[in-house]
Backbone as ProteinMPNN parsed JSONL, in Angstrom:
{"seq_chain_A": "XXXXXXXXXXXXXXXXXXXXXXXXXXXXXXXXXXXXXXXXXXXXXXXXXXXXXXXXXXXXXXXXXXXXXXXXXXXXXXXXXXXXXXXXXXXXXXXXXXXXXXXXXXXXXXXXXXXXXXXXXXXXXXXXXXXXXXXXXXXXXXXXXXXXXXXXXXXXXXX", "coords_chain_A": {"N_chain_A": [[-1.106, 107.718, -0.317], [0.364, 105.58, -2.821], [0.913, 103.986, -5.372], [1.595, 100.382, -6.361], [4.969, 98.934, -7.008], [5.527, 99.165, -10.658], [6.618, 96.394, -11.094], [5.568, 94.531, -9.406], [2.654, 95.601, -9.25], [2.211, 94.261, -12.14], [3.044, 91.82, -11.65], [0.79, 91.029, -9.786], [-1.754, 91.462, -11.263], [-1.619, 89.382, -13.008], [-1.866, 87.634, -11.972], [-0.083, 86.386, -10.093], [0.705, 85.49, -6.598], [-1.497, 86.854, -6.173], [-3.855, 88.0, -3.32], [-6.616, 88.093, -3.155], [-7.571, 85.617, -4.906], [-5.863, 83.899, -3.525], [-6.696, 83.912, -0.73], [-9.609, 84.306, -0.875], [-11.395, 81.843, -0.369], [-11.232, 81.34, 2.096], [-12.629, 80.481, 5.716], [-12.363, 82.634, 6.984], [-10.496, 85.848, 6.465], [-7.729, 88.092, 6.962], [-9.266, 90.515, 6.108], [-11.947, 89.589, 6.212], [-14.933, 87.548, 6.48], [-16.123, 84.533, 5.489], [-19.24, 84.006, 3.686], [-20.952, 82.726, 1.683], [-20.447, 80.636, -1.284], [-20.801, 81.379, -4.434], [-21.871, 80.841, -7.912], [-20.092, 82.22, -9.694], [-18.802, 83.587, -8.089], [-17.616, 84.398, -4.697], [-18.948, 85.913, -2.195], [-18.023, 87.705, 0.338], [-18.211, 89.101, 3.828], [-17.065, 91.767, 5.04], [-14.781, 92.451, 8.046], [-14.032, 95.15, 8.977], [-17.106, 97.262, 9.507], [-18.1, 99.813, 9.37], [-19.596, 100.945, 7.514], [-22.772, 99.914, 7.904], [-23.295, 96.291, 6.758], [-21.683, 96.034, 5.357], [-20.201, 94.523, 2.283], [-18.113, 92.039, 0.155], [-18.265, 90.894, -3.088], [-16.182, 88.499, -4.533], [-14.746, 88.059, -7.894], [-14.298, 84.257, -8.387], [-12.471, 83.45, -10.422], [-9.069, 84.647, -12.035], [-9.053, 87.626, -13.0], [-8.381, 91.036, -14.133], [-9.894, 92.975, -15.026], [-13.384, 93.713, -16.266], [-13.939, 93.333, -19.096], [-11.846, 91.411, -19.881], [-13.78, 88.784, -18.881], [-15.436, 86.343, -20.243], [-19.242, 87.131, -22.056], [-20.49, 85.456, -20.554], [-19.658, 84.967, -18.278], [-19.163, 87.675, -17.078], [-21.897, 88.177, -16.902], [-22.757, 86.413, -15.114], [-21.989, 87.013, -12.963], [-22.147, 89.95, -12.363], [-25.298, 89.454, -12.49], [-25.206, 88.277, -9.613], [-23.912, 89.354, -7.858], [-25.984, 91.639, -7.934], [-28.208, 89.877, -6.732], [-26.784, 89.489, -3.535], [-26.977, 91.958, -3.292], [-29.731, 92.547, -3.034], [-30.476, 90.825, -1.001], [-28.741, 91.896, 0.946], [-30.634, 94.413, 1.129], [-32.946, 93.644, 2.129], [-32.016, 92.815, 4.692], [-30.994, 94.783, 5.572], [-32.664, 97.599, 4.623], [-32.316, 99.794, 3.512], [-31.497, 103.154, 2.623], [-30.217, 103.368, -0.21], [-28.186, 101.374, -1.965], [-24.674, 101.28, -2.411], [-22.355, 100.598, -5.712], [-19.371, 99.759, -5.694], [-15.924, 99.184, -7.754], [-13.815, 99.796, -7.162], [-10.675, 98.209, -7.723], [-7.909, 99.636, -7.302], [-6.203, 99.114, -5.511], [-6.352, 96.081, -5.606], [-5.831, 94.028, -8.27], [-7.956, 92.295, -9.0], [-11.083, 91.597, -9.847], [-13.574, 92.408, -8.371], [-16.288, 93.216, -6.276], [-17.742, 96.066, -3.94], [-19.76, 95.872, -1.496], [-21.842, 98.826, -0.426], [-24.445, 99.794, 2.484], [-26.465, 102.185, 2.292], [-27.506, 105.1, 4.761], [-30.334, 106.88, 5.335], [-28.991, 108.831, 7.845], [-27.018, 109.07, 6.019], [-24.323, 111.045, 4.398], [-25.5, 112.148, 0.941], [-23.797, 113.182, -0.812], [-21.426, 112.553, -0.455], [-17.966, 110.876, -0.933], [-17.791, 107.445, -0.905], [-15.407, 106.326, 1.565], [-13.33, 103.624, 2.105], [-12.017, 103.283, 3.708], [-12.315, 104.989, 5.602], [-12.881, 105.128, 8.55], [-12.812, 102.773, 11.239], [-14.737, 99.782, 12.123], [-15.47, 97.589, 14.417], [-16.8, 94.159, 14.917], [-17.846, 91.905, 17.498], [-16.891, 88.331, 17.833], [-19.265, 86.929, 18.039], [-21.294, 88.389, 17.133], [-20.819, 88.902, 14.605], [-21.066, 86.141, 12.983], [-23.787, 85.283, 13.451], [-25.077, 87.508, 11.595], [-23.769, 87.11, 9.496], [-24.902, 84.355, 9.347], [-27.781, 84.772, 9.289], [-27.617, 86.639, 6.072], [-26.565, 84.848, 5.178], [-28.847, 82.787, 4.678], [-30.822, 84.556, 3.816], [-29.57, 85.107, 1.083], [-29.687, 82.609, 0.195], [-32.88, 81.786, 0.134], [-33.709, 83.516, -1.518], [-32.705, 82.718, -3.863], [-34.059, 80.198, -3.712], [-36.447, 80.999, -4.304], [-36.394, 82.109, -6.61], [-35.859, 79.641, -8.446]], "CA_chain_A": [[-0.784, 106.35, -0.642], [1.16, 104.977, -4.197], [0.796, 102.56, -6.584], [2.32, 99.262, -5.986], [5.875, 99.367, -8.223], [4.785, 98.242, -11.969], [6.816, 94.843, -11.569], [4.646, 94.182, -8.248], [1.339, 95.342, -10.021], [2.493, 93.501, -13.15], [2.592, 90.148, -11.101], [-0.844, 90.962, -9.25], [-2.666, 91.569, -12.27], [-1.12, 88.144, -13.553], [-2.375, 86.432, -10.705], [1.257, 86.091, -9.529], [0.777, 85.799, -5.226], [-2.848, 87.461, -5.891], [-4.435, 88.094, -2.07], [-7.588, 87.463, -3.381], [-7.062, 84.15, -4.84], [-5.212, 82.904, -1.839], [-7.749, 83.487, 0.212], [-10.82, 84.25, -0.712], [-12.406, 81.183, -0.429], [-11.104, 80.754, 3.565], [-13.831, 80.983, 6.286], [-12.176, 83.6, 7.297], [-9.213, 85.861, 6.638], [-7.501, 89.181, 7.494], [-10.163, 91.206, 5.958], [-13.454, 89.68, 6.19], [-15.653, 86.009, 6.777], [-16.592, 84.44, 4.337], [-20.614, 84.228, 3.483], [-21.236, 81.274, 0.987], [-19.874, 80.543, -2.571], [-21.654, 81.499, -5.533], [-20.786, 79.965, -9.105], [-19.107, 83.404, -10.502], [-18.512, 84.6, -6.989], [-17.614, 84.072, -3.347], [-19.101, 86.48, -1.135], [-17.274, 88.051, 1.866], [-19.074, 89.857, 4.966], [-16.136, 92.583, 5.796], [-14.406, 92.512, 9.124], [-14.547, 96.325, 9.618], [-18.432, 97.223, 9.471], [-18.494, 100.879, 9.71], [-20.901, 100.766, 6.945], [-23.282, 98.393, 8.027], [-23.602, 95.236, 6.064], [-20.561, 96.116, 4.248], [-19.958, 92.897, 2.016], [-17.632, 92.22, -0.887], [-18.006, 89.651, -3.567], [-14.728, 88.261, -5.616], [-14.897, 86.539, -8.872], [-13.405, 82.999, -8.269], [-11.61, 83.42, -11.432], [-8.641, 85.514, -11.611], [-9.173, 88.61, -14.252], [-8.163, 92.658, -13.477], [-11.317, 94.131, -15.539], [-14.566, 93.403, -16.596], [-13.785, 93.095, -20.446], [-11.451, 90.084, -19.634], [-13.978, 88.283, -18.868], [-16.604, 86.234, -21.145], [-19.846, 87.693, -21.536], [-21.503, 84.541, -19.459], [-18.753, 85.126, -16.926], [-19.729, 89.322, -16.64], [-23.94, 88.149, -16.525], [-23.278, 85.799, -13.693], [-20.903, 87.816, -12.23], [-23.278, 90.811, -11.862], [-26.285, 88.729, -11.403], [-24.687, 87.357, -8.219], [-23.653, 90.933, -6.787], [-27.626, 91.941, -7.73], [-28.783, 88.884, -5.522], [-26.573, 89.836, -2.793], [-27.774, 93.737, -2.872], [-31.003, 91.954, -2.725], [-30.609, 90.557, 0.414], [-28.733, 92.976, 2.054], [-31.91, 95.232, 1.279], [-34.155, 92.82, 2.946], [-31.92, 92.722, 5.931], [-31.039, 96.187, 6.347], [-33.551, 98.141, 4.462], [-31.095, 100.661, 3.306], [-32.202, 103.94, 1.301], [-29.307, 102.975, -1.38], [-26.942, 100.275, -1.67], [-23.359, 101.542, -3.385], [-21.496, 99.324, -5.616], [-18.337, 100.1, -6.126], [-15.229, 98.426, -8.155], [-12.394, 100.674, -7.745], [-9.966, 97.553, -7.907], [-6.64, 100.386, -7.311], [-5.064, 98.461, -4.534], [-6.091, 95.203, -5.746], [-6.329, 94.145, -9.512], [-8.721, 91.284, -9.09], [-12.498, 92.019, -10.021], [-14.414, 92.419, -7.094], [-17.284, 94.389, -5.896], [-17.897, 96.211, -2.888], [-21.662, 96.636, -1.545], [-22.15, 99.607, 0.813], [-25.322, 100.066, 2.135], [-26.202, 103.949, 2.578], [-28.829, 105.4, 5.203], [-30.558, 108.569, 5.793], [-28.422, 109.749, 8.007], [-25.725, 109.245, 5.666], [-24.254, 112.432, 3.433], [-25.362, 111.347, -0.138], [-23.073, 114.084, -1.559], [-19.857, 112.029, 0.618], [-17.647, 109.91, -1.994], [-17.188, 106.33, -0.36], [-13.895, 106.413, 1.365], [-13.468, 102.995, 3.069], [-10.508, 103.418, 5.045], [-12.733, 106.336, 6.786], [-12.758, 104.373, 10.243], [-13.173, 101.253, 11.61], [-15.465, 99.696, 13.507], [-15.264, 95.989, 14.65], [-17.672, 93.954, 16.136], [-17.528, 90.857, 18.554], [-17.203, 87.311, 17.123], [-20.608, 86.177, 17.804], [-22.039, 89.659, 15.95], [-20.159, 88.845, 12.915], [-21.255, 84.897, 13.356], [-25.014, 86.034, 13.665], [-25.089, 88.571, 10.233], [-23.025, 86.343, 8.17], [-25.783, 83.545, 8.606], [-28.484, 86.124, 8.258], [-27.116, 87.16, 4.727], [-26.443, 83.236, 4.13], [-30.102, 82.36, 4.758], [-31.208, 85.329, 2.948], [-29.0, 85.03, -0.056], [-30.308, 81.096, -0.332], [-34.431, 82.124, 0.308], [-33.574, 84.378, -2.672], [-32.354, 81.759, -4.597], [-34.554, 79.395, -3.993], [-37.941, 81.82, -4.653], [-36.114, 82.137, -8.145], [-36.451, 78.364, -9.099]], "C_chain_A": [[-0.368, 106.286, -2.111], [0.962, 104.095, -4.519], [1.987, 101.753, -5.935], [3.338, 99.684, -7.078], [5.009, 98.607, -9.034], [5.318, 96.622, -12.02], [5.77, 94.348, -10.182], [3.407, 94.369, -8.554], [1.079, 94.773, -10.925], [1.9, 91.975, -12.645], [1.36, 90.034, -10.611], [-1.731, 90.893, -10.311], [-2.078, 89.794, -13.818], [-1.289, 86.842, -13.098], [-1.396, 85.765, -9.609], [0.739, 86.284, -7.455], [-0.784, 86.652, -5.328], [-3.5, 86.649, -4.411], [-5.646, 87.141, -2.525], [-8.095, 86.502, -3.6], [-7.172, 83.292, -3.876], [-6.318, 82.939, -1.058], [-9.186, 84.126, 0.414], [-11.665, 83.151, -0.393], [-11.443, 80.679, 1.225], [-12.305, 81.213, 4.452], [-13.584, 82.011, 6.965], [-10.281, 84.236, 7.3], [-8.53, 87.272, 7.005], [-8.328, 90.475, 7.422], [-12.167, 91.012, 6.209], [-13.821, 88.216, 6.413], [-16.302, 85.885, 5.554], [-18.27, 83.73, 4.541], [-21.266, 82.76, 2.858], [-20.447, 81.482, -0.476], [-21.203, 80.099, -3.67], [-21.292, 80.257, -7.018], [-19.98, 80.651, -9.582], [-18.343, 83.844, -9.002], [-17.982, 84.277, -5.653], [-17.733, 86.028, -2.49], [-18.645, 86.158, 0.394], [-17.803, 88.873, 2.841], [-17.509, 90.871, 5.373], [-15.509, 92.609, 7.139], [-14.778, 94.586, 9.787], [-16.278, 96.935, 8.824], [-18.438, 98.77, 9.871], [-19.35, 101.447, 8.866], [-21.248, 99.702, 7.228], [-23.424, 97.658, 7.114], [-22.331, 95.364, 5.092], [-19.939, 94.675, 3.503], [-19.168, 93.637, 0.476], [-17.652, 91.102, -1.689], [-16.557, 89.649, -4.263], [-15.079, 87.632, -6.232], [-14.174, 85.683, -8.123], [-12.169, 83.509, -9.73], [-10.476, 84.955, -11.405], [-8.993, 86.683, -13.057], [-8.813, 90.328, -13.415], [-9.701, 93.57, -14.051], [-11.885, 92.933, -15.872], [-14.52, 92.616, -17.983], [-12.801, 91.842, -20.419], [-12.572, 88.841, -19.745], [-15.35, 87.656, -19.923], [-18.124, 86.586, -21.187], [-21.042, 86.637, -20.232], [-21.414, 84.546, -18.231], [-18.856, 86.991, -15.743], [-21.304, 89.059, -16.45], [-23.641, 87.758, -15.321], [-22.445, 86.461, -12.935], [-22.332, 88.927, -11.669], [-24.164, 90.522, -11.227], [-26.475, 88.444, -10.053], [-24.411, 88.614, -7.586], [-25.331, 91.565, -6.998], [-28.121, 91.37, -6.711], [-28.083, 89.404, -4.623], [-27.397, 91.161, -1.908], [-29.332, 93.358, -2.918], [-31.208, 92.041, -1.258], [-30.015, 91.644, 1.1], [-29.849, 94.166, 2.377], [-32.804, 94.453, 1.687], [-33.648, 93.006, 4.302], [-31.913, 94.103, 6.789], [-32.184, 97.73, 5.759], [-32.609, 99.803, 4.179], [-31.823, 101.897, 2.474], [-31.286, 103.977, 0.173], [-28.625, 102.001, -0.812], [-26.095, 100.802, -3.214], [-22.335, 99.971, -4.072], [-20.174, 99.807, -6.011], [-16.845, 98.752, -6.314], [-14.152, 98.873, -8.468], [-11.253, 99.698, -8.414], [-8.372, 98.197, -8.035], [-5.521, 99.642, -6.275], [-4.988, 97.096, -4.666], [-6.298, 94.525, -7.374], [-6.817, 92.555, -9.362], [-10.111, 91.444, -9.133], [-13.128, 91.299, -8.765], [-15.414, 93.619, -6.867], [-17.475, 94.926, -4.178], [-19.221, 96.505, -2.83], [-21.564, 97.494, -0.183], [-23.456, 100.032, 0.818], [-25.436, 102.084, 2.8], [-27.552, 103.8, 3.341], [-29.001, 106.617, 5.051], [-30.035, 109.655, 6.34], [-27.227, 109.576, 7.74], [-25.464, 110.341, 4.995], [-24.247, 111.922, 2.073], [-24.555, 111.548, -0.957], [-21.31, 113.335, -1.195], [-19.353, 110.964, -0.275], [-17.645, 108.394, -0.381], [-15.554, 106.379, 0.09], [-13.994, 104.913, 2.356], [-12.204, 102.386, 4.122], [-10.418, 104.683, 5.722], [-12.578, 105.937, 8.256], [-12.873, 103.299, 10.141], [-13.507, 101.235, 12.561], [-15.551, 97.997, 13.35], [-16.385, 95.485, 15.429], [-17.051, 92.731, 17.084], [-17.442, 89.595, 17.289], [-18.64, 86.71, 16.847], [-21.252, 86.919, 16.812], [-22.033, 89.268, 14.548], [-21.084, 87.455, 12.658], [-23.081, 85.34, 13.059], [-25.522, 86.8, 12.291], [-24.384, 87.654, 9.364], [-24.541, 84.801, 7.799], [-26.936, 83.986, 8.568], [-28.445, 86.179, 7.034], [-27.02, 85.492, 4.451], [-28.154, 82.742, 3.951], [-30.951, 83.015, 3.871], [-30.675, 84.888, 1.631], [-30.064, 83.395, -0.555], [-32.139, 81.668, -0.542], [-34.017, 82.946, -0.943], [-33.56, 83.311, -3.55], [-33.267, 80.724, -5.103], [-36.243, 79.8, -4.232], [-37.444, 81.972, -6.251], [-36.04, 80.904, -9.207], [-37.48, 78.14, -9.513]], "O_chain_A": [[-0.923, 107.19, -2.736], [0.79, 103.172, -3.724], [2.944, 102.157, -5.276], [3.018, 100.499, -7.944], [4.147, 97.794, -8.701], [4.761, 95.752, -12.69], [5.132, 93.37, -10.572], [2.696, 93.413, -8.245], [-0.11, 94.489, -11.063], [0.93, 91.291, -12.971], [0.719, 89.024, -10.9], [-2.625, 90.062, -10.146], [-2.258, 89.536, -15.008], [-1.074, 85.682, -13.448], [-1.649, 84.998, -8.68], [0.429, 87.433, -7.142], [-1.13, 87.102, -4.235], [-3.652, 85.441, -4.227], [-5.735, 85.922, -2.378], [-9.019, 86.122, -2.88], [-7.957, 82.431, -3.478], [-6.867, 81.885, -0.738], [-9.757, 84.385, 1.474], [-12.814, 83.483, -0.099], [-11.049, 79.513, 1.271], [-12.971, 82.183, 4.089], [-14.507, 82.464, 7.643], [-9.274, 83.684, 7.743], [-9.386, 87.692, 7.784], [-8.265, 91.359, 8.276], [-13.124, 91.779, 6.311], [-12.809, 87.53, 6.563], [-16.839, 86.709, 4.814], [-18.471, 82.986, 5.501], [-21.915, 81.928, 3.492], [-19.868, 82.548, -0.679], [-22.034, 79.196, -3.76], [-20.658, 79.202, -7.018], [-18.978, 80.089, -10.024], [-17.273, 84.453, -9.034], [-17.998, 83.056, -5.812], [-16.9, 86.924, -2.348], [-18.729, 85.222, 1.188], [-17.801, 89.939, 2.225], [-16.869, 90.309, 6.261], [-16.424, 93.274, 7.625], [-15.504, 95.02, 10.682], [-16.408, 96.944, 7.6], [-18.92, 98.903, 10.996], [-19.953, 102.443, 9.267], [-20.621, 98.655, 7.062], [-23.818, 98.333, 6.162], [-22.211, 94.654, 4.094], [-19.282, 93.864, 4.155], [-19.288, 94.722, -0.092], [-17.085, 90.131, -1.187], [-15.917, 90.676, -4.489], [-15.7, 86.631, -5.876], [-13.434, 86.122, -7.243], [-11.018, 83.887, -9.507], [-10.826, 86.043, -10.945], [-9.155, 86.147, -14.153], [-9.048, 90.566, -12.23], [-10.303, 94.511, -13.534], [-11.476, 91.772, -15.882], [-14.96, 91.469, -18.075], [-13.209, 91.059, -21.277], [-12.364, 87.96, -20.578], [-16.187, 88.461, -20.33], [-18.558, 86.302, -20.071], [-21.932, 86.982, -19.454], [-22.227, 84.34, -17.33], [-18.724, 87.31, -14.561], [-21.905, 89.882, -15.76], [-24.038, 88.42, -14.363], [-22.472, 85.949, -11.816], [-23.205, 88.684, -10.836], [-24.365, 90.805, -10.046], [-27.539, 88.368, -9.437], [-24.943, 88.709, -6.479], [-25.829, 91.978, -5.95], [-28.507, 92.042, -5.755], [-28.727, 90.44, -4.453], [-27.968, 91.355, -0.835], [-30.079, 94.325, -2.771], [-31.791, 92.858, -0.545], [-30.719, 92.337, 1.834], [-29.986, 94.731, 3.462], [-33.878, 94.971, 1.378], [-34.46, 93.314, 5.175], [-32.386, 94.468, 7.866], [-32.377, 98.708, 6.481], [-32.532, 100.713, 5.004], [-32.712, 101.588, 1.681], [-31.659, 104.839, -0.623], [-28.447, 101.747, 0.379], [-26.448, 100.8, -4.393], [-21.876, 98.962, -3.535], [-20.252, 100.439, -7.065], [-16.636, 97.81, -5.551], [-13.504, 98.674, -9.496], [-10.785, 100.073, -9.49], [-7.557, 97.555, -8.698], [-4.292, 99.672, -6.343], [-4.019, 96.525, -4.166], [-7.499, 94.682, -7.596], [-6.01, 91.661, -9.621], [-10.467, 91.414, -7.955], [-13.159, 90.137, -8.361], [-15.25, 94.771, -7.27], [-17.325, 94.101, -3.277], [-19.853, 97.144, -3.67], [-21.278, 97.007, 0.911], [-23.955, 100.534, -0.19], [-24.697, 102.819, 3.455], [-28.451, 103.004, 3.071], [-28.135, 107.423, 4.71], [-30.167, 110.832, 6.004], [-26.318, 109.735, 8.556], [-26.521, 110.95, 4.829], [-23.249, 111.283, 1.738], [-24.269, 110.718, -1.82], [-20.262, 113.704, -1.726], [-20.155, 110.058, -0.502], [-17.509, 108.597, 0.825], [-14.629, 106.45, -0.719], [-14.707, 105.003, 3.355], [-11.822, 101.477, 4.859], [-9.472, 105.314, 6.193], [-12.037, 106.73, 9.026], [-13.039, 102.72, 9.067], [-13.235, 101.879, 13.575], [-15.675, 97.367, 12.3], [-16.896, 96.09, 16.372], [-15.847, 92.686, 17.338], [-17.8, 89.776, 16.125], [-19.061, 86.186, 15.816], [-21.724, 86.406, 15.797], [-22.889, 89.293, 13.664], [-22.057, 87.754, 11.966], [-23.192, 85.86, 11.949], [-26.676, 86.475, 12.013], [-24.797, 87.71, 8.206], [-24.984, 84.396, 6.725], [-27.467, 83.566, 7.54], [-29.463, 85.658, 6.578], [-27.483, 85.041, 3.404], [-28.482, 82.318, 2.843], [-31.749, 82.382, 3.181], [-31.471, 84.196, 0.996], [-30.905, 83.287, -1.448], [-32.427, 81.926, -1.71], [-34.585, 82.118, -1.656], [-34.66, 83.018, -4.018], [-33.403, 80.348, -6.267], [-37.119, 78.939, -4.314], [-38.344, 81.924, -7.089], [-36.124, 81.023, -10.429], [-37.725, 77.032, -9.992]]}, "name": "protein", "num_of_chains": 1, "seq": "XXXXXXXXXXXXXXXXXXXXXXXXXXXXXXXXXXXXXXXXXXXXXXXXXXXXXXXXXXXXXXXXXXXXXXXXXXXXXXXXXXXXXXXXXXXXXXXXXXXXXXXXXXXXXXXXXXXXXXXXXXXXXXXXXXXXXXXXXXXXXXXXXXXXXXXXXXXXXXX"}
């Protein structure tokens, strides 16, 4: 796979037609359902689930790196992907949760949370266009308010 041309990564990283943007905050869109909306963040539940619980937050705001943004905007930013990897370790009980922020195919700060098990290979980089695995609508429907219920009970034990 190749880099987008530089006037096509130019405009993405400018916010020009940015995916992410557009539709992160839909209840659902070619990649994933959406979870609830944070204040730094909108968490997304993945469509392909071949790591379980596979979730991704997006800033709301558009930025390509970290250092863009102010440092109130990088606390709650993080913060809010911590709480998540919270809950997903309540739901799935994971022996790691990966975060990763390659941002190569999309320049919009986002996180990915993978959770890892036992009988995963710990030595195995993350590749996540290793397979796909889909579930049913209700499945997805079911785990998304899971993780919403969780995420909030988090929230609201921290008041």
């Amino acid at each position: 796979m190749k880099w987008k041309s530089a006037e096509e990564w130019n405009n993405l990283k400018a916010g020009i037609d940015c995916p992410l943007c557009r539709d992160s905050n839909l209840q659902e869109n070619q990649h994933s359902y959406k979870v609830v909306e944070l204040n730094y963040s909108i968490v997304r539940f993945n469509k392909n689930q071949y790591m379980q619980g596979w979730t991704t937050l997006i800033l709301k705001k558009h930025a390509t790196e970290l250092f863009e943004l102010t440092p109130e905007e990088r606390a709650g930013f993080w913060d809010e992907v911590s709480l998540v990897a919270r809950a997903l370790y309540e739901i799935y009980n994971p022996a790691k949760i990966n975060y990763c922020i390659w941002g190569n195919f999309m320049p919009h700060v986002h996180c990915h949370l993978f959770t890892q098990t036992f009988d995963d290979d710990p030595s195995k980089p993350i590749n996540q266009n290793e397979r796909e695995v889909f579930l049913v609508k209700d499945d997805y429907l079911q785990k998304i308010n899971k993780m919403a219920n969780e995420i909030h009970k988090i929230i609201e034990t921290k008041s």
